[in-house]
C-alpha positions in Angstrom: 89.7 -44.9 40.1 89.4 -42.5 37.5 93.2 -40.1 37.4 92.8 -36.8 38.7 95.4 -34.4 37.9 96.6 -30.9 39.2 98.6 -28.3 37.4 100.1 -25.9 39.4 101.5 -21.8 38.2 98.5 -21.5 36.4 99.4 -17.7 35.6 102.2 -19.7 33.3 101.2 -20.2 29.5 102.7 -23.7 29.6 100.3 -24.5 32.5 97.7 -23.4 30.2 99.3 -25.5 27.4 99.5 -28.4 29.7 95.9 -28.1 31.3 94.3 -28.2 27.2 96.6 -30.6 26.3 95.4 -33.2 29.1 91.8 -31.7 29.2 91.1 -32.5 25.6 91.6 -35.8 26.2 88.8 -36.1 28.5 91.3 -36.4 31.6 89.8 -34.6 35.0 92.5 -31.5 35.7 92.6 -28.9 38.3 94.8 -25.7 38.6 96.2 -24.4 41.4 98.4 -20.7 41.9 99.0 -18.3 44.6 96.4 -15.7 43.4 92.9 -16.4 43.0 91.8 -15.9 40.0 94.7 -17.2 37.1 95.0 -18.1 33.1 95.0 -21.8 32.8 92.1 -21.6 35.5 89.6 -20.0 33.5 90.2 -22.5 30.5 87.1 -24.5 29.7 89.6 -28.0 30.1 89.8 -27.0 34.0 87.2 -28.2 36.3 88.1 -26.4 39.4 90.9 -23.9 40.9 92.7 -24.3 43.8 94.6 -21.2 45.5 97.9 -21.8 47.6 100.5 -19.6 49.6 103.1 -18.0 47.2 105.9 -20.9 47.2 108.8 -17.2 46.6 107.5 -16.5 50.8 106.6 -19.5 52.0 107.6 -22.2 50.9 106.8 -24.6 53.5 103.6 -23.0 54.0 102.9 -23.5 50.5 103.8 -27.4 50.5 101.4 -27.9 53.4 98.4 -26.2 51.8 99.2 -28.8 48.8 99.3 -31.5 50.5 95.7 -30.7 51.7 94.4 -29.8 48.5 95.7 -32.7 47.1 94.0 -35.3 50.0 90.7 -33.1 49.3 90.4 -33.6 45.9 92.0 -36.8 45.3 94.8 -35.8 43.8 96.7 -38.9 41.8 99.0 -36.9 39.5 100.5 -33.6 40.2 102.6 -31.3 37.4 104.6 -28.9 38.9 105.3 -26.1 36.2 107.7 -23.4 37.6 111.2 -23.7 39.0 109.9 -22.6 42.7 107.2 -25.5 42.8 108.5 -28.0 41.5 111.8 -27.3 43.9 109.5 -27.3 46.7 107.9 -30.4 46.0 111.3 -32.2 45.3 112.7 -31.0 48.8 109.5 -32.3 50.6 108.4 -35.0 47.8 109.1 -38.0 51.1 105.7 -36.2 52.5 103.5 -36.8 49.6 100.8 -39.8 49.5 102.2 -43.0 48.1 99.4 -43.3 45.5 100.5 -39.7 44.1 102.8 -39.7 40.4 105.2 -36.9 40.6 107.3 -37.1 36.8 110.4 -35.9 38.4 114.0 -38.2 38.7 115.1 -38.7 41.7 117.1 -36.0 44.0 120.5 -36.9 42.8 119.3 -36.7 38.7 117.7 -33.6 39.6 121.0 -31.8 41.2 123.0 -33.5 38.9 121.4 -31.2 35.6 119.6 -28.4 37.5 122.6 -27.4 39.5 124.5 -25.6 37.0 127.7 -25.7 38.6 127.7 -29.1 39.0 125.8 -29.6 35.2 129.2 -27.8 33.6 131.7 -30.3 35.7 129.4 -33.4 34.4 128.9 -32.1 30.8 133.0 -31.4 30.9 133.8 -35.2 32.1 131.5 -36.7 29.6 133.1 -34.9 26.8 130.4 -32.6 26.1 131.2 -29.1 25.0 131.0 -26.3 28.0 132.6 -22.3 28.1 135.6 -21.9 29.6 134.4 -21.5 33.3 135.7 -20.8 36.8 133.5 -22.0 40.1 133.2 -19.6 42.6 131.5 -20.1 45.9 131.3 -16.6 47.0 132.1 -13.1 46.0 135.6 -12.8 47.5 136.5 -16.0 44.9 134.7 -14.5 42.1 136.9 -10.9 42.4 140.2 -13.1 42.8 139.4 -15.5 39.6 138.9 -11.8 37.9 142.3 -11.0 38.1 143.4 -14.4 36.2 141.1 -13.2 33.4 141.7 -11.3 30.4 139.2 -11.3 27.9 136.1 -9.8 28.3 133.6 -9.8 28.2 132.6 -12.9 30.7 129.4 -14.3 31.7 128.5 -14.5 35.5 126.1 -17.6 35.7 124.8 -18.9 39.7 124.4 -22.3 39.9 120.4 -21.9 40.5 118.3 -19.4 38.9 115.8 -20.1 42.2 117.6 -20.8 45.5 115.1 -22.4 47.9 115.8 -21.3 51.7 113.8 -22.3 54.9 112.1 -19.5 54.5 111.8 -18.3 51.1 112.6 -18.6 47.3 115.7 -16.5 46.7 115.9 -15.5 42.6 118.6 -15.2 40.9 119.9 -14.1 37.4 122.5 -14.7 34.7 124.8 -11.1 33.8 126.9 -10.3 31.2 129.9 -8.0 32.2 132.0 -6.1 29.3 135.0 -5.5 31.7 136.8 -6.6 34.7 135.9 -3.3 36.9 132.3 -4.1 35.5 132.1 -7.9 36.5 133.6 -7.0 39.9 131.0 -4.2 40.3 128.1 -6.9 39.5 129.6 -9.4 41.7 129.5 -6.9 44.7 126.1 -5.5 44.1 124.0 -8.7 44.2 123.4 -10.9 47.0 123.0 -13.8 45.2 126.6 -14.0 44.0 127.1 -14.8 48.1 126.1 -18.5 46.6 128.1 -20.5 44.0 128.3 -19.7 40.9 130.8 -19.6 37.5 131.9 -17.3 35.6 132.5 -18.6 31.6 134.0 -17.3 28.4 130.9 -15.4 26.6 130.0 -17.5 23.5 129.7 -15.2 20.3 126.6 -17.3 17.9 122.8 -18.5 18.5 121.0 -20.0 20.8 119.4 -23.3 20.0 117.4 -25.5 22.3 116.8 -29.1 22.6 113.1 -30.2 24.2 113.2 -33.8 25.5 111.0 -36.5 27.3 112.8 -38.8 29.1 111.3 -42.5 30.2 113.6 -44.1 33.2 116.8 -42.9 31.3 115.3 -43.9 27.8 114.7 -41.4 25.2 110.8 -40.8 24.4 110.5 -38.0 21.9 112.3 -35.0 20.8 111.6 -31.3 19.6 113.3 -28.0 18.1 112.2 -25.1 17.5 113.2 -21.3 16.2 112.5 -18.1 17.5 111.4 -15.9 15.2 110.5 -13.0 17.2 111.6 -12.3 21.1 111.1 -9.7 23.5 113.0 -7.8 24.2 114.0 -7.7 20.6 117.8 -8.1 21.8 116.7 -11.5 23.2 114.5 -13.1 25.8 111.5 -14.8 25.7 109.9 -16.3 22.3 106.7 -14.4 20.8 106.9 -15.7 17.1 108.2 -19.1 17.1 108.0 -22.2 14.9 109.2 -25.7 14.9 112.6 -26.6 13.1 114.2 -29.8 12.1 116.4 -30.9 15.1 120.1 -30.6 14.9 121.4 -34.3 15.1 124.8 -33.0 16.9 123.1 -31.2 19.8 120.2 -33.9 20.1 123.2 -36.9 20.5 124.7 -34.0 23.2 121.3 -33.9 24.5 121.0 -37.7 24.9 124.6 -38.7 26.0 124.0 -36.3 28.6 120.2 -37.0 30.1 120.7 -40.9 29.6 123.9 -40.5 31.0 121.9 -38.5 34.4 119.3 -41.4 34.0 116.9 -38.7 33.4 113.1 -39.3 33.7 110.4 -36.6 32.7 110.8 -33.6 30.6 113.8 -31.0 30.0 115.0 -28.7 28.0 118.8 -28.5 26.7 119.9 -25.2 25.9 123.2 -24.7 24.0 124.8 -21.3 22.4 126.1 -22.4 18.9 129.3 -21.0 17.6 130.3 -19.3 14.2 132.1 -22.7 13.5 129.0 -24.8 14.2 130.0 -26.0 17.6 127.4 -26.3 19.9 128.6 -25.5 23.7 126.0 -26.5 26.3 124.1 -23.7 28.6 121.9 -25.2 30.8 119.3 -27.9 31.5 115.9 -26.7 32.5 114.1 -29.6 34.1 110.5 -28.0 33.4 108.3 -27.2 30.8 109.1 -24.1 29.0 107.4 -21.3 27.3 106.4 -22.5 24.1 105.4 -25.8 24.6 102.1 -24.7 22.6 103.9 -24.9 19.8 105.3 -28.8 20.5 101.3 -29.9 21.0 100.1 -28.1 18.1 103.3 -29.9 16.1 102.0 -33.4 17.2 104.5 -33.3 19.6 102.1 -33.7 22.9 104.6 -33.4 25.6 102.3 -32.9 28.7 99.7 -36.3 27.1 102.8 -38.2 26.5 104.7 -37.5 29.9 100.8 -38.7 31.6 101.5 -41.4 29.5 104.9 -42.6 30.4 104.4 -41.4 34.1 101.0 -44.2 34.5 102.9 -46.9 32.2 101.0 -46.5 29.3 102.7 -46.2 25.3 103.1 -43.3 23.5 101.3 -42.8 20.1 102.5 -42.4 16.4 102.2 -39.1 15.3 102.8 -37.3 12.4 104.8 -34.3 12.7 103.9 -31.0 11.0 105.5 -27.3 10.8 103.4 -24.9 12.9 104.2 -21.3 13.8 103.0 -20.3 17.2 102.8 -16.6 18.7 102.1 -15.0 21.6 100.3 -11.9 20.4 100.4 -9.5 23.4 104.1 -10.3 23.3 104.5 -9.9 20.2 102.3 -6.4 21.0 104.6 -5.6 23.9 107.9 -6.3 21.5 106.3 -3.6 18.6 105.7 -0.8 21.6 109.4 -1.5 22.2 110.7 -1.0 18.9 108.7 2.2 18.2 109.1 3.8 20.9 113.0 3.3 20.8 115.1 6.1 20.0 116.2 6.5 15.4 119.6 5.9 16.4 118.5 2.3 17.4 115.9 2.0 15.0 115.2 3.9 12.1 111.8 5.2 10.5 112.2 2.5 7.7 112.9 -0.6 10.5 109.8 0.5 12.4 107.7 0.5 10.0 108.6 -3.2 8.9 108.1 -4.3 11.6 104.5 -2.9 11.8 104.0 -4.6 8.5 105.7 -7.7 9.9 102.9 -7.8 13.5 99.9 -8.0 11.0 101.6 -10.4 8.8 102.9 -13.0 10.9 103.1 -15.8 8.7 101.6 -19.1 7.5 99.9 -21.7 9.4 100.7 -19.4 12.6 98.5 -20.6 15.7 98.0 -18.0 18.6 99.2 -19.5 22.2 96.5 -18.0 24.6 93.7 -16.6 22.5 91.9 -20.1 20.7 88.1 -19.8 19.8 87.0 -22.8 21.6 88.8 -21.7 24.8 88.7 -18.1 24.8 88.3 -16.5 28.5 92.1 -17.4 29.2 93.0 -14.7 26.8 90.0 -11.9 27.9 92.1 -12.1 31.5 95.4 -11.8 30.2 94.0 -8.9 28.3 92.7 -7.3 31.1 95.5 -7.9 33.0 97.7 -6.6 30.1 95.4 -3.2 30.2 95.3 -2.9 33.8 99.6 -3.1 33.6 99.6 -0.4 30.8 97.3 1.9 32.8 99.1 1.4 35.8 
């Protein structure tokens, strides 16, 4: 029967990356998202769109109107891209048709990396370098563990970024507090802090990433890049990025600690390096992340290759090569930033290189969204870009 394979957040740019990735090789891909008209489903690799409930409000809702789609149109593989899907699908994944390949580990692996809180205590007992860090299970034990701590500042981290409820998706986010009246003032203004969390020793240095795929436990492939640019330009997500040699100390980190979880499918390993080169672990993201453009367009086919492991088929030799990637209207939203900021932030001079710097972007740089033989996925986010600038 020939494989027939659904994508799901197709408003995300790796779902986009993922639908050309698998479409180009002649494979039959659909995309599914909670509004009805996305990105990835107006690329020329997707032969037909799907709309579901929004996973944030309903999530059972949402996994019913799956499992529908996925009987209607003969579903056989399904790629969860976000954090709320693919939590939704885990939680319900008993339900799903035996024939279907989810590329998820099972429950345990799962909680074991994507549970921070319990990541940190793992990481910590398999000698892997973590912050100093206090659990907490509520606010009333986050404002007590303050008054043991006295250097600032501290990072308040929850164990889930999205916390799935019988009803809802709840979201969550990391903070950074500079002082003890501020971190208790954070820990009392959000809800979210009502669910466990840690609070660790903020790590002066640079952030560095380690992009895996995982077979059963067994390492498959590996991939490193830099960020070049990032918006907002005091850090967040990549708009000018390009692939780096991989830093052997955090890619045998990486591995002791996803063999370790007997990982299987794809994840990303971030770490915050030090000023003495020691690389203290952040997070696991078990997910595709944004730039994953930039992996396929280094020979680095994650989405192909996890297909392939997923259906017990071999990987291909490839030959790696050095590839900038950027996401222009990023990039675009990162300049608007800058110039608009006030001279005691950035000066006349600054601005203006980095005006040069948006029309010179570099060699060999690829544009994520906006390709020539796939083109309408870029004409929406533009118009969706315009209709946010207007608005």
């Amino acid at each position: 029967m020939e494989p027939r394979i659904l994508v799901l957040d197709g408003n995300q740019r790796a779902s986009l990356a993922a639908v050309r990735s698998l479409g180009e090789k002649g494979l039959w891909v659909a995309v599914g998202d909670s509004t009805d008209r996305c990105m990835a489903g107006l690329s020329r690799f997707c032969q037909r769109s799907i709309t579901y409930p929004d996973p944030f409000e309903s999530p059972r809702f949402f996994f019913e109107e799956l499992l529908r789609q996925i009987e209607a149109l003969k579903i056989s593989f399904i790629l969860p891209i976000s954090e709320a899907t693919t939590y939704v699908v885990l939680k319900y994944r008993q339900e799903l048709p035996p024939h279907l390949t989810l590329p998820f580990p099972d429950a345990d692996s799962m909680e074991q990396l994507a549970d921070k809180n319990k990541l940190f205590k793992f990481a910590d007992e398999h000698g892997i370098p973590i912050p100093e860090t206090i659990f907490c299970n509520n606010v009333a034990e986050g404002l007590q563990a303050l008054e043991k701590i006295h250097t600032y500042p501290v990072v308040l981290k929850p164990a889930k970024s999205r916390i799935l409820l019988p009803d809802r998706i709840f979201s969550t986010r990391v903070m950074t507090a500079q002082s003890a009246e501020q971190a208790a003032s954070l820990l009392k203004q959000n809800d979210f802090f009502e669910f466990p969390y840690s609070i660790q020793s903020f790590i002066e240095g640079e952030g560095q990433g380690v992009f895996a795929l995982f077979n059963q436990g067994e390492p498959v492939c590996y991939f490193s890049h830099r960020r070049l640019r990032e918006k907002p330009p005091s850090g967040g997500v990549s708009v000018l990025s390009e692939s780096a040699p991989l830093d052997d100390r955090l890619r045998e980190s990486a591995e002791k600690l996803l063999r370790t979880a007997n990982w299987h499918g794809v994840a990303m390993v971030e770490y915050r390096v030090s000023n003495d080169g020691l690389g203290y672990l952040m997070e696991v993201n078990p997910r595709f992340w944004g730039s994953l453009q930039l992996a396929v367009d280094s020979g680095i086919d994650f989405p192909w290759w996890l297909y392939l492991v997923s259906t017990g088929k071999s990987v291909p030799k490839v030959e790696y090569q050095y590839r900038r990637l950027r996401w222009i209207l990023g990039d675009l939203d990162r300049l608007l930033i800058i110039l608009k900021s006030p001279r005691n932030r950035y000066s006349i001079k600054s601005k203006l290189l980095e005006l040069i710097r948006f029309f010179k972007p570099g060699f060999n740089t690829r544009h994520e969204v906006n390709r020539c033989r796939d083109f309408k996925p870029f004409v929406f986010e533009l118009k969706q870009y315009l209709r946010a600038l207007r608005g």
